[in-house]
Residue, then its C-alpha position, 0 to 999 in steps of 0.5 A: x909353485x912352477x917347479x913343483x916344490x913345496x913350502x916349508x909349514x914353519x916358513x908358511x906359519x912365520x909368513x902368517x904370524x910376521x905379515x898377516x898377524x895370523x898365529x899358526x903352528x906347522x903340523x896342528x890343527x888343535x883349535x879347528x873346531x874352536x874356530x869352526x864355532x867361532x866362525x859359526x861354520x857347521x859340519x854341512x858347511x864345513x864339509x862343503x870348504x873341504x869339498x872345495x879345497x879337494x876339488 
């Protein structure tokens, strides 16, 4: 955002679950090696998205 400030994880999540049809929860990640194998993603190539999301 131009001026610097941050959107509120809840905001964010109802944005997701209201227009995307994404459910997500603020502050868990509890399911990220579930969907890691669902969406056949590795530790290589995970570690290459969080090399990108980093940079």
């Amino acid at each position: 955002h131009p001026r610097g400030t941050f959107l509120h994880h809840n905001f964010v999540c109802a944005i997701l679950n209201d227009v995307f049809g994404i459910q997500a929860r603020g502050g868990c990640a509890c399911a990220g090696r579930y969907a890691h194998d669902l969406m056949g993603i590795d530790n290589d190539l995970a570690r290459k998205y969080e090399a990108v999301l980093l940079d």
